[in-house]
C-alpha positions as CSV (number, residue, x, y, z in Angstrom):
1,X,5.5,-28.6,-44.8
2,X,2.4,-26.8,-44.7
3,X,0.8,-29.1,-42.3
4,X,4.0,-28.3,-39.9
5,X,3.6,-24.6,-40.6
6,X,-0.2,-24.7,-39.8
7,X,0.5,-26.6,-36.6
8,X,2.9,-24.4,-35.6
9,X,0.7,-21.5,-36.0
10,X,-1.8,-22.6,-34.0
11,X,0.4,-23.8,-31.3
12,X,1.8,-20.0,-31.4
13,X,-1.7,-18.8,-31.1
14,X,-2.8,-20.9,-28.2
15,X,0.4,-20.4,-26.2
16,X,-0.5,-16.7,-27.1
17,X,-4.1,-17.4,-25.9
18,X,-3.1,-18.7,-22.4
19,X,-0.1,-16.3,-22.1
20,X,-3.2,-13.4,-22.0
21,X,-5.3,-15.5,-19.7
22,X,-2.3,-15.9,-17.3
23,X,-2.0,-12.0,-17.6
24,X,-5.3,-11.0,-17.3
25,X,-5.9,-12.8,-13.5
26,X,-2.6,-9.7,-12.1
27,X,-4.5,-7.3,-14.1
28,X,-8.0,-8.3,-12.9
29,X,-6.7,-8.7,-9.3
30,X,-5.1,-5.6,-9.0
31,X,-8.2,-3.8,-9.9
32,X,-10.9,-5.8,-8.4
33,X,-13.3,-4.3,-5.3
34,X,-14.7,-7.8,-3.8
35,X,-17.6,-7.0,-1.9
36,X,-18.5,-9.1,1.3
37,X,-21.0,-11.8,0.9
38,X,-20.4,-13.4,4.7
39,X,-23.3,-13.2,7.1
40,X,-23.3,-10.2,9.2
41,X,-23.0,-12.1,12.0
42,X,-21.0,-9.3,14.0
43,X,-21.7,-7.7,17.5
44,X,-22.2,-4.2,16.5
45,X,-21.5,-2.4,19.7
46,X,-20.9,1.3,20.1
47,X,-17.7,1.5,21.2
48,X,-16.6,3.7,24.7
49,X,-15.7,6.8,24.6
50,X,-13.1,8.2,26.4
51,X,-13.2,12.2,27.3
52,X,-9.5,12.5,28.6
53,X,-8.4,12.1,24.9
54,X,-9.1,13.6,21.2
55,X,-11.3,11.8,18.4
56,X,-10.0,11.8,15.5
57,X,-12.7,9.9,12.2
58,X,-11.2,8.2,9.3
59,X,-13.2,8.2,7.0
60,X,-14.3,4.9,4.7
61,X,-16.0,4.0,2.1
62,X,-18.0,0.6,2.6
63,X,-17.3,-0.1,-1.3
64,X,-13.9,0.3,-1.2
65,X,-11.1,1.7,0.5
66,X,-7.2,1.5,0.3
67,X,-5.8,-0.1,3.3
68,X,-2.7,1.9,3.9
69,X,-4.0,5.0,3.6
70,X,-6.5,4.2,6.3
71,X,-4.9,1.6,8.4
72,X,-1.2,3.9,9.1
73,X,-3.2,6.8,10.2
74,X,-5.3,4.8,12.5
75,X,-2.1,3.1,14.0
76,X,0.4,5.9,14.0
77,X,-2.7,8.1,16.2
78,X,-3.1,4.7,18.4
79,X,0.5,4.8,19.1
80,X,0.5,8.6,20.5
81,X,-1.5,7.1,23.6
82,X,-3.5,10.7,23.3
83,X,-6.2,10.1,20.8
84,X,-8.8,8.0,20.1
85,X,-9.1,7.3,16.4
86,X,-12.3,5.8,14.6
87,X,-13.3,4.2,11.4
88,X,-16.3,6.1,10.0
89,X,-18.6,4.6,7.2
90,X,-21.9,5.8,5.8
91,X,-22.9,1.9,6.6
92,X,-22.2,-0.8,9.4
93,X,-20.9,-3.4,7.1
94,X,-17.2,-4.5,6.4
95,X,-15.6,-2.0,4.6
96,X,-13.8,-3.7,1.9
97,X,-10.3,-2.7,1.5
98,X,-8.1,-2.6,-1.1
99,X,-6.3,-4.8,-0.7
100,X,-7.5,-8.4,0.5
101,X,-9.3,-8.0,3.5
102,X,-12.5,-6.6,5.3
103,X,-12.9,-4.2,8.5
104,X,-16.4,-3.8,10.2
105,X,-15.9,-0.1,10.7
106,X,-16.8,1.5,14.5
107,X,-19.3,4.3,13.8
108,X,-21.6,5.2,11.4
109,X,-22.1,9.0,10.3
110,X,-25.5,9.4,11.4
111,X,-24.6,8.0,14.6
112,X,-21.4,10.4,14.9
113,X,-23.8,12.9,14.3
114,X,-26.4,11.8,16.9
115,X,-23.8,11.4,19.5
116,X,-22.5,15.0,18.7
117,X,-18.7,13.7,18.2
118,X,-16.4,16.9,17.6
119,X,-13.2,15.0,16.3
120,X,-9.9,17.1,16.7
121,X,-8.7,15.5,12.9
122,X,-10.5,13.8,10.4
123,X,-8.8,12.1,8.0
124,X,-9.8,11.1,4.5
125,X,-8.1,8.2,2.4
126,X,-8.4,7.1,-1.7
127,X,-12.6,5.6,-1.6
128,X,-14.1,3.7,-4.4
129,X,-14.9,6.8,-6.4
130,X,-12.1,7.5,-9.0
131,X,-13.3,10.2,-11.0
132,X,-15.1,13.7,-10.3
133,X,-18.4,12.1,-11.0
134,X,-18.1,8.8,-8.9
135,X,-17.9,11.0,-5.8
136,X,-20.5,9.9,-2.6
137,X,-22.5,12.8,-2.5
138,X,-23.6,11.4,1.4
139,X,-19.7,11.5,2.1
140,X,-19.4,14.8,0.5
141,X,-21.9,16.4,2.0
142,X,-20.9,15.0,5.7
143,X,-17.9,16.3,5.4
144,X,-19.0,19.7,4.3
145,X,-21.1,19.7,7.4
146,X,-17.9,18.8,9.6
147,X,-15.8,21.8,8.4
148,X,-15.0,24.2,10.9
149,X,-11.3,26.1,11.4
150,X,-10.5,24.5,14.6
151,X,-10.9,20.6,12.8
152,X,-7.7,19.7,11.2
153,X,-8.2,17.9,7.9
154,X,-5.4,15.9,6.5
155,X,-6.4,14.1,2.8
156,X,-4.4,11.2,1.7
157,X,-3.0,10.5,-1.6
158,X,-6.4,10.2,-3.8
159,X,-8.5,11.3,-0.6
160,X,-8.1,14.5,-2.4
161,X,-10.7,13.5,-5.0
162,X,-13.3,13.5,-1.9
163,X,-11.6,16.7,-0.2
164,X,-11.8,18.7,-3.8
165,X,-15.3,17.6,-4.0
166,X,-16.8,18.8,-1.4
167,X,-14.9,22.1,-1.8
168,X,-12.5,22.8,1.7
169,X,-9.7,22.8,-0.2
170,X,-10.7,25.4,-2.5
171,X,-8.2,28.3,-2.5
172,X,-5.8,26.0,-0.6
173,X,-2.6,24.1,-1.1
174,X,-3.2,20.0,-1.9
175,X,-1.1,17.7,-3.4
176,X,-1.9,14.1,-4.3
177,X,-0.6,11.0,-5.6
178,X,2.7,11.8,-8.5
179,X,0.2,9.8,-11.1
180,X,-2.7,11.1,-10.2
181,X,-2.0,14.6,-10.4
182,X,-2.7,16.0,-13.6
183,X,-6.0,14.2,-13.5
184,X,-7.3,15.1,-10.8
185,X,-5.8,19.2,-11.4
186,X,-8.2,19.0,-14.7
187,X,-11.1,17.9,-12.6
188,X,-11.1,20.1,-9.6
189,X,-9.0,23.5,-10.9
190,X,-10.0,25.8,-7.6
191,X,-7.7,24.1,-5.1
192,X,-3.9,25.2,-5.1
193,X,-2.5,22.2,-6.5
194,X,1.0,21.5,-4.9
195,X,3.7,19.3,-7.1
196,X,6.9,17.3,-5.9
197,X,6.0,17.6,-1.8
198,X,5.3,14.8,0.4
199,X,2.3,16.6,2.4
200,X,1.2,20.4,2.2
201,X,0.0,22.0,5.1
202,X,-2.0,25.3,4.6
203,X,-3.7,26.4,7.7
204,X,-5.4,23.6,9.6
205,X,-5.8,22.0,6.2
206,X,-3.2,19.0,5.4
207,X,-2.5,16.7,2.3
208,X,-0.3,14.1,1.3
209,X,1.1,12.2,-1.8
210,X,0.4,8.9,-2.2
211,X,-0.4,6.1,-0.8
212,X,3.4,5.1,1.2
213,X,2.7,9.4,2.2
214,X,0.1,8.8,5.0
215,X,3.2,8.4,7.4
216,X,4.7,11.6,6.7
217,X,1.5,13.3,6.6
218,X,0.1,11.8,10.1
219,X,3.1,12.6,12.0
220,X,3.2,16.0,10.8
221,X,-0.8,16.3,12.0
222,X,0.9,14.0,15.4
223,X,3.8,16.8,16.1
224,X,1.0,20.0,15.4
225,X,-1.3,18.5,18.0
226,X,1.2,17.1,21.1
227,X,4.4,18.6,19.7
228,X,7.8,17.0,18.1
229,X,8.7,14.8,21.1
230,X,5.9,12.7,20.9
231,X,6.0,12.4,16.9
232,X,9.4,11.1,17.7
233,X,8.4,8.6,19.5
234,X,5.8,7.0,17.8
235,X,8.6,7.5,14.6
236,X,10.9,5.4,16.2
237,X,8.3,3.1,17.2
238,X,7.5,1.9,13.6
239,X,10.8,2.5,13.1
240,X,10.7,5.2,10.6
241,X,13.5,7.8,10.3
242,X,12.6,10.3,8.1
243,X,11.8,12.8,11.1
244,X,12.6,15.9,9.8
245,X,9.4,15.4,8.2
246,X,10.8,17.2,4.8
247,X,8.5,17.8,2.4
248,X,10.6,17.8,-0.8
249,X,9.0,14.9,-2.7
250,X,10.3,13.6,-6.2
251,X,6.9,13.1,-7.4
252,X,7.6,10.3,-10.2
253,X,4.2,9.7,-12.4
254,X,3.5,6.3,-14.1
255,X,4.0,6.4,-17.6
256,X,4.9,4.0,-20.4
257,X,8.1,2.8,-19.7
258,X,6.6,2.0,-16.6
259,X,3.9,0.6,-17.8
260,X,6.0,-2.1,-20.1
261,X,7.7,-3.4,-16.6
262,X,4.7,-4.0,-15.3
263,X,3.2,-5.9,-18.3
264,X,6.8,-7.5,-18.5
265,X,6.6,-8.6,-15.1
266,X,3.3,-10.2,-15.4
267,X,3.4,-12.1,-18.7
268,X,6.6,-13.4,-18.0
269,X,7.6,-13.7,-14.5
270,X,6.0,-15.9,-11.5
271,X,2.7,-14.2,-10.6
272,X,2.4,-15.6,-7.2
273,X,-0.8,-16.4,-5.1
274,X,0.2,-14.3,-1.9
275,X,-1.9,-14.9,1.9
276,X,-0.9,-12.8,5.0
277,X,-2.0,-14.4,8.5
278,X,-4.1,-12.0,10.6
279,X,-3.9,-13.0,14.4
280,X,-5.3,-11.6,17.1
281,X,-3.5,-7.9,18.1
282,X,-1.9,-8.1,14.8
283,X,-0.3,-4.5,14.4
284,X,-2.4,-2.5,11.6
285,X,0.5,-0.3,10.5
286,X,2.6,-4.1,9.3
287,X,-0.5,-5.7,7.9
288,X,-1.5,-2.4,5.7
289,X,2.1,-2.2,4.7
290,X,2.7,-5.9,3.8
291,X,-0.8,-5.9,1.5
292,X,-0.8,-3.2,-0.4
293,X,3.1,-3.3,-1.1
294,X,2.6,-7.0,-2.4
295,X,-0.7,-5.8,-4.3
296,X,1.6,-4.1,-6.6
297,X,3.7,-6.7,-7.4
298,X,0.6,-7.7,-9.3
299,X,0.3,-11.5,-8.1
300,X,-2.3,-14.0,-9.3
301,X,-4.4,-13.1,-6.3
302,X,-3.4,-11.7,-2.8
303,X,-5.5,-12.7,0.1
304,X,-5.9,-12.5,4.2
305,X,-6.2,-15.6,6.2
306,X,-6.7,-16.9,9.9
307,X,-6.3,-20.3,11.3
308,X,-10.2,-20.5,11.7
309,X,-11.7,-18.4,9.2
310,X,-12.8,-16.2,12.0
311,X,-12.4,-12.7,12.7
312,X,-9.3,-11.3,14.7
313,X,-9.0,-8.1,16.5
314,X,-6.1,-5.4,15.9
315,X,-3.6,-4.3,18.4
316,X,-6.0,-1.7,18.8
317,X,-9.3,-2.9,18.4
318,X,-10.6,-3.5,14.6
319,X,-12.3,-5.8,13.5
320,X,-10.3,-7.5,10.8
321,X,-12.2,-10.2,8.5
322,X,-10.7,-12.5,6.3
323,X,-10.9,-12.5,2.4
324,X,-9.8,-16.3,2.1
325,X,-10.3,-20.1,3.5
326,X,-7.0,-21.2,4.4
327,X,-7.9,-25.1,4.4
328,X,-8.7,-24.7,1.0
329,X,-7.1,-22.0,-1.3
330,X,-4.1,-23.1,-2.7
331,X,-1.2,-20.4,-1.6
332,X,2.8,-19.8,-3.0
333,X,3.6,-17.9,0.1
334,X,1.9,-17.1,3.8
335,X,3.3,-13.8,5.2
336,X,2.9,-14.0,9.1
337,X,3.5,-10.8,10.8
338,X,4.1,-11.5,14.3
339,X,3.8,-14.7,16.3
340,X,4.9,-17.3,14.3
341,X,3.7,-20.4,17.3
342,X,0.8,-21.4,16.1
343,X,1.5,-22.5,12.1
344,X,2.0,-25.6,13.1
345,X,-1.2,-26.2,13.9
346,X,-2.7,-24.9,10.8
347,X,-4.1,-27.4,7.9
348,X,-3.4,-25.7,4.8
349,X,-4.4,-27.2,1.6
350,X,-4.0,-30.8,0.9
351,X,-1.6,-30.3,-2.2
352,X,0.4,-26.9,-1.7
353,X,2.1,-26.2,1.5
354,X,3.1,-22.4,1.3
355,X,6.4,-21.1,2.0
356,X,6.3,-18.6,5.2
357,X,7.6,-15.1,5.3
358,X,8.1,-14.4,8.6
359,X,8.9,-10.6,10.2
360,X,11.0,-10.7,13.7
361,X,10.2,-8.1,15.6
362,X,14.0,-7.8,16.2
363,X,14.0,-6.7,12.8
364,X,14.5,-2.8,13.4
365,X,13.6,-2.4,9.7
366,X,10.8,0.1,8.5
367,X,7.6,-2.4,7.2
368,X,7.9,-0.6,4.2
369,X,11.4,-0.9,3.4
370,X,11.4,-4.6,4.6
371,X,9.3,-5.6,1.8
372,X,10.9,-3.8,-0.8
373,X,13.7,-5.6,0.0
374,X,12.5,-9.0,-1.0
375,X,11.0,-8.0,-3.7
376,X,14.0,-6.6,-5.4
377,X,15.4,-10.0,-4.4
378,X,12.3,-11.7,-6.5
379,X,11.9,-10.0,-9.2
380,X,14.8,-7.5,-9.1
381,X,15.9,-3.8,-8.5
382,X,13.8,-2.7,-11.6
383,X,10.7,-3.9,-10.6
384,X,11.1,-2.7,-7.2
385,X,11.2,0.6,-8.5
386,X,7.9,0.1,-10.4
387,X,6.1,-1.1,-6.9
388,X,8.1,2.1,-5.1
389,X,6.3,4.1,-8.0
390,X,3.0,2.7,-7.2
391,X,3.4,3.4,-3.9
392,X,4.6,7.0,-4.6
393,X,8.0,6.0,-2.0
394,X,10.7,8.3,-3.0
């Protein structure tokens, strides 16, 4: 008997063992910053400028960078036809973004400044620093340099870490991310800090909530510059409709209840190994949206692919590099937004054929809402919630 109870401890243990091990590769995921290790074999061209339209910076952070809060911007501007919109880095290597996949960004800020660029909006997103003290004092300070009352500033969701930093904001309304909030109100206490709105717009000074936010905040910034006509049309474009552009927000924060869902989901449920397809002209605003809302799902790992290993370029002219070999990692499920033709010429590894989300462009479906969808279908309407939290949609 006791040789039956000390087997069964130990078998308790070890499933315990590998139960934490399976849990620890969502947890790791979710919060790893992979930096590029390719060879920086890119043409790094300046690109034309053209004087008929407005420049507009987005600002990155070569360490890291979330993907929604910089790609929407840069697509939702695109759309307007007015603008120009470029991604800004203190460096000319990919930028790695959070989540699963690299961009080679299109100016540098000492070249900005050489060329005497006077963008009409600059944008900031969430960067690698996470904290009051892990601030880029070069980013700070460049941005510091930039201010003037005729640039329009829009932070979004933890951008306002960078934005309090380097003091603008001071005096002024800001809002930021429902989870984030009390944090960062302890660390910077001179801006106005603004609770349960979607954006705040104070002067020519503009801020959003989180993350799923940068919509409602760039087509506010879209309908101040060219005027509600045009905002409506790049909103029906992406198919959004929201375009009252409200800014009553129920700003729900992460907290422990929360927190057991999540660990809930990942010791017990399917943690999947996601890939996303990038083609050539794939749409920035899909791609953003599909990665970071699957990132919160917390899979196993969540990677971007093409059918050569090769860099694409975006319906409006990024540089996209992918995080993943798709002959040779092993995938659950390829999401291919956009042209679906050429799969079947893809070789994917040997022993796991992936099943393949596809997006229809007849789909008249908000990106967002799309992918909330299945997931509730995956892992149910509670868990969606959890992800719509993350993303601070609601």
């Amino acid at each position: 008997m006791r040789r039956i109870k000390i087997a069964v401890s130990i078998t308790a243990a070890v499933s315990c063992v590998l139960v934490f091990i399976h849990g620890c590769k969502p947890l790791h995921e979710f919060y790893a910053f992979p930096e590029y290790k390719g060879a920086d074999t890119f043409r790094h061209r300046m690109p034309s400028f053209d004087t008929t339209r407005k420049i507009i910076f987005i600002v990155s952070d070569n360490k890291g960078t979330e993907i929604f809060d910089m790609l929407a911007p840069y697509n939702l501007f695109s759309l307007t036809g007015k603008v120009v919109p470029y991604i800004i880095a203190k460096e000319r290597s990919p930028i790695t973004v959070y989540k699963g996949l690299f961009i080679l960004p299109q100016l540098t800020f000492a070249e900005a400044d050489s060329l005497r660029l006077h963008p009409s909006v600059i944008i900031v997103p969430a960067l690698s620093g996470m904290s009051k003290k892990d601030q880029d004092a070069t980013v700070v300070q460049w941005l510091q340099k930039q201010y003037s009352d005729s640039t329009i500033f829009l932070s979004v969701c933890q951008g306002s870490l960078t934005m309090a930093a380097a003091g603008i904001y001071d005096g002024k309304q800001m809002t930021t991310h429902a989870s984030e909030f009390e944090s960062n109100r302890k660390q910077f206490e001179k801006p106005q800090w603004i609770k349960d709105v979607a954006f705040t717009v104070d002067r020519n000074l503009y801020s959003t909530a989180g993350v799923s936010n940068a919509v409602v905040g760039s087509l506010a910034v879209i309908s101040k510059l060219f005027g509600r006509s045009t905002m409506l049309r790049v909103a029906d474009e992406i198919n959004y409709r929201d375009t009252l552009l409200k800014t009553e927000h129920d700003s729900k924060a992460i907290k422990t209840g929360t927190k057991m869902k999540i660990a809930g989901k990942i010791f017990f449920r399917d943690n999947k190994k996601v890939g996303v397809l990038l083609q050539n002209n794939i749409n920035e605003l899909q791609l953003a949206a599909i990665l970071d809302t699957y990132n919160r799902t917390f899979p196993e790992r969540i990677r971007s692919y093409t059918d050569n290993n090769q860099a694409v370029q975006s319906a409006f002219g990024l540089t996209f590099i992918p995080t993943g070999n798709i002959n040779s990692d092993k995938m659950d499920e390829l999401h291919v937004p956009g042209d679906t033709t050429g799969l079947s010429t893809i070789t994917f590894h040997a022993n796991k054929q992936p099943a393949i989300i596809t997006y229809p462009q007849s789909n008249r479906e908000y990106i967002i809402n799309t992918c909330l969808q299945r997931i509730a279908t995956q892992y149910g309407s509670g868990f969606e919630s959890v992800v719509k939290m993350l993303l601070d949609y609601n």
